[in-house]
N, C-alpha and C positions, 0 to 999 in steps of 0.2 A: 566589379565589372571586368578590369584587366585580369583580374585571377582566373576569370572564368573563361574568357578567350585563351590565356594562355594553358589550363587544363583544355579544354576541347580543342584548340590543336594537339596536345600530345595521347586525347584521346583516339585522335586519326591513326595513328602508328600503333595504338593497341589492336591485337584481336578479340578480345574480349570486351566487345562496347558493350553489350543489353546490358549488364548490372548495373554499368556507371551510370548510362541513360534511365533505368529505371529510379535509381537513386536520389539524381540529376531531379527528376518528374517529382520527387516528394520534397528534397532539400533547396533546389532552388541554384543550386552549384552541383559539382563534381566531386565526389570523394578524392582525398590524396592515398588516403590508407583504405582501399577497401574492404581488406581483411577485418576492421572493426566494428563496421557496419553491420559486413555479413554476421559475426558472432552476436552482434544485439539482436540480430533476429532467431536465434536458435534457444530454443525453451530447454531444460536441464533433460526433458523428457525423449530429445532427438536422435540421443545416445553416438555424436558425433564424437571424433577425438583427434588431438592435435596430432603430427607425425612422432611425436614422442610416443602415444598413446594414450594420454590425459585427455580426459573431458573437456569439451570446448560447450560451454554457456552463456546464456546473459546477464548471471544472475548480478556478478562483479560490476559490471557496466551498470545495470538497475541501480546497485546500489548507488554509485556515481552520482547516476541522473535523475535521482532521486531530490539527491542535494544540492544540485544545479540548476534542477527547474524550480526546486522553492527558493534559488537565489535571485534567478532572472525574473519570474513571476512577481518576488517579490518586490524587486527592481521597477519592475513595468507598473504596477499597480501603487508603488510611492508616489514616482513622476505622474502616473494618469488622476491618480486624486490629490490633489496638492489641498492642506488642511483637515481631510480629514485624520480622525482618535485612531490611535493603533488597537485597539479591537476592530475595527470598521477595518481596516487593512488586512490584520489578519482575518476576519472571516472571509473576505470578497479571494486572498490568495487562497485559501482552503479549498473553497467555491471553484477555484481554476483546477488544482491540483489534486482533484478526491478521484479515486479511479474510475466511476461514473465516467465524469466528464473526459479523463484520460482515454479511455474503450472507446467511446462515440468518435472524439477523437481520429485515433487509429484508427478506424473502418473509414471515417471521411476521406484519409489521404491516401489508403488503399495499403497502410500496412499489414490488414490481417492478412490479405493472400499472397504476405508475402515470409510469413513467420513458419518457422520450421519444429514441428512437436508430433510428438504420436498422436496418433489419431484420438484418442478417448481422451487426452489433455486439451485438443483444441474444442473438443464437443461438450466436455464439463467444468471448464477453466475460464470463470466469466472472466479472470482479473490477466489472462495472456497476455492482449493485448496494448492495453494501459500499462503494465510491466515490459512490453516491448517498445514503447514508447518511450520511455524513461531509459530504458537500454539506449535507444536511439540519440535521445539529447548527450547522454554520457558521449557517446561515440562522436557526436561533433564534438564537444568540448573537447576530447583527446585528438582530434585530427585538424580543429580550428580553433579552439579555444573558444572564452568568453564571450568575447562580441558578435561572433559566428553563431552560437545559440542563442543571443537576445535579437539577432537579425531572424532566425529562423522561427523563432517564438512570434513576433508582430508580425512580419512580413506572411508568412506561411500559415499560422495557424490563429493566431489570435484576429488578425485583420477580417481573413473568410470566415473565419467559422463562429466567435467570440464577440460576443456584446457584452461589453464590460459596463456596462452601463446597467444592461437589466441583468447579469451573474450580480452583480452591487446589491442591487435589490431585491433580490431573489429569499424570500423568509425560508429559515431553518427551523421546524420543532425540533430539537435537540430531544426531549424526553420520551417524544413519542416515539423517535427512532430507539432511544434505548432500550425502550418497554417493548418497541416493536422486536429487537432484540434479543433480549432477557428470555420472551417467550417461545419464540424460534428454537432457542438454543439451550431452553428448558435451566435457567441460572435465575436467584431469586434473586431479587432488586427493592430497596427499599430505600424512601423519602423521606428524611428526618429535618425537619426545624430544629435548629439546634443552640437558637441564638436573636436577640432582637436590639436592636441598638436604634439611634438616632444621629445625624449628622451635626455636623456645625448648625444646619439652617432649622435643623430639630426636625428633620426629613426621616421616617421611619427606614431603618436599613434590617435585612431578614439574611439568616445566614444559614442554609441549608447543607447539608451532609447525603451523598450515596453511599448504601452499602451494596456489594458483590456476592448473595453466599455470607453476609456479614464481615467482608472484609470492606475497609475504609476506602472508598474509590476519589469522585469526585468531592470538591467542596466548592460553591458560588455561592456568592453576596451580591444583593440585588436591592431597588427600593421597593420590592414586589415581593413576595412569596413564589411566586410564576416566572418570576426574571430569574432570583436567586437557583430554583431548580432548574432549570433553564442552562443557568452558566454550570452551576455540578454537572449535569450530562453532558455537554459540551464535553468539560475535562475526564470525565468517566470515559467517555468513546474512544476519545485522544490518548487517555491510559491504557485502554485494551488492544489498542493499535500500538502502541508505541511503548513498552511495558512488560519485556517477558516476566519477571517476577510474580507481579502481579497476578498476568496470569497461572501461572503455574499455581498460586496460592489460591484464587479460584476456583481451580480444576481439583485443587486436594477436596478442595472443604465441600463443591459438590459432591465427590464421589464417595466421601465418607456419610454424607445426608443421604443420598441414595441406595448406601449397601446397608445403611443403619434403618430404612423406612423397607427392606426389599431381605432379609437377610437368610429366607429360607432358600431362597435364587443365587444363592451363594456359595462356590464351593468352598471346602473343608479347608483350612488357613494353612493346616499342614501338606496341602497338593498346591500350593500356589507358591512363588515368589514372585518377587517384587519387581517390576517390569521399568521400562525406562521413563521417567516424567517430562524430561526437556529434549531439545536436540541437541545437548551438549552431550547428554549419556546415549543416546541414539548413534552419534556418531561414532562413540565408545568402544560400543555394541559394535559397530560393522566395523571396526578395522581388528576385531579378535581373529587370529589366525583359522580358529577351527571352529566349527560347530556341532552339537548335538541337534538331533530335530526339536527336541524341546527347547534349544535354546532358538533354533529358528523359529519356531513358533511365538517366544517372547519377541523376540527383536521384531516379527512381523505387527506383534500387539504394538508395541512401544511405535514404530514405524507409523503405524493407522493413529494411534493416539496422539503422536505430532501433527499427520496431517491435517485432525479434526481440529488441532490446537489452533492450526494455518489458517482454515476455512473460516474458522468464528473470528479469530483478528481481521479476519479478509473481510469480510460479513459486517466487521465493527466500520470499518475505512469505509465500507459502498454506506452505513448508515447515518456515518456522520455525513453532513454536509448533501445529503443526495436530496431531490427534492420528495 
């Protein structure tokens, strides 16, 4: 309370009030650094830049607050269920933190009109805003630290808007979102028992395996056949979000099933090379001094085929956890 009297007197002597006051209207206080703010809301696509001339983004900050709302979140939700299993905890912080609820979020508090991107990012970019949010929490913790985001997490956003009570409750089919998917995204997915045991109490235990394309994804153990694949997709989705390898290995073994079922649609192996798989060689690619058209045409491929790579982890995160 005294912090914030003493910000809004020295906000008096500013000329520049409406940002603070806007800010003010979301956070609940006054920015110290405004400059941090304002960059969590700038999308990579604003094409703004520091006075050095360096691109000014969110992405840094995203990442930040990324790790800071699953610390506070998952802070809030120890204290708010006292007793219960830490799977019950982590599903209900999941449940907080999936970018569903992050976007809804955001447009509650009036962040999207307040985020800066090109125009055809803010029009097909369901995940903007839940990623400007995250920017957002990063930017308190750097200007307030800790307790300033767990104050602004209850007070602000969980209190109005969050019933942790029915988010708790709230059922996830974990499988059916995979399959929902798998099929979107045209990736084959298979259901393997792999395993049957018994407990101490001679309680039947079933141990299921996903595959990706045949590569080894999730594995859940369950007293159920239904629980067991249940907890694999869980960890499958959680993998494809969180996972580049994985993905990457995926993406091979689709695209060699598809040139191998399609191979008349294929050009001559001697007109093609080998274009970029991850954003490690993407970024590669763009920092070579010169170009041929043909090599801007790969880099353009390589480009487009990261950002499919983005959209389908993007696509994995809205699936987990979403209702």
């Amino acid at each position: 309370m005294f912090d914030n009297i003493t910000d809004r007197i020295r906000l008096l002597f500013r000329k520049d009030k409406e940002p603070y006051l806007c800010f003010y209207k979301i956070l609940g206080f006054y920015p110290r650094n405004i400059e941090v703010y304002q960059q969590a809301l700038l999308h990579k696509s604003s094409a703004v830049k520091s006075e050095k001339g360096r691109p000014l983004n969110n992405e840094r900050l995203e990442f930040l607050g990324d790790a800071i709302l699953d610390a506070v979140v998952a802070d809030i939700v120890y204290k708010r269920f006292e007793g219960k299993r830490e799977g019950f905890l982590t599903n209900t912080r999941s449940k907080i933190v999936q970018r569903e609820t992050l976007n809804h979020i955001a447009v509650k508090i009036g962040l999207d009109k307040l985020i800066k991107s090109a125009p055809r990012q803010s029009s097909h970019n369901s995940y903007l805003c839940g990623n400007a949010f995250e920017a957002l929490v990063g930017a308190i913790y750097l200007d307030r630290g800790y307790d300033a985001c767990m104050t602004f997490m209850e007070e602000r956003i969980i209190a109005p808007y969050l019933n942790l009570e029915k988010v708790s409750r709230k059922e996830v089919n974990f499988k059916s979102k995979l399959i929902e998917w798998s099929q979107k995204n045209k990736f084959q997915v298979t259901f393997e028992l792999t395993g049957q045991s018994v407990d101490e109490d001679q309680n039947p235990i079933f141990d299921t395996v996903i595959r990706v394309e045949d590569v080894p994804a999730g594995h859940g153990t369950g007293y159920s056949k239904k629980e067991s694949q249940q907890e694999a997709a869980r960890e499958t989705l959680a993998k494809i979000k969180n996972d580049p390898k994985f993905i990457d290995a995926i993406f091979a073994v689709k695209a060699e099933r598809e040139q191998a079922a399609s191979p008349a649609e294929q050009p001559p192996a001697e007109a093609t090379k080998p274009i970029a798989k991850t954003l490690q060689e993407v970024k590669r690619q763009e920092l070579k001094p010169t170009a041929t058209t043909q090599d801007t045409e790969e880099d353009l491929s390589a480009s487009q085929h990261y950002e499919d790579m983005e959209r389908i982890i993007s696509e994995a995160e809205e699936a987990a956890f979403a209702n």
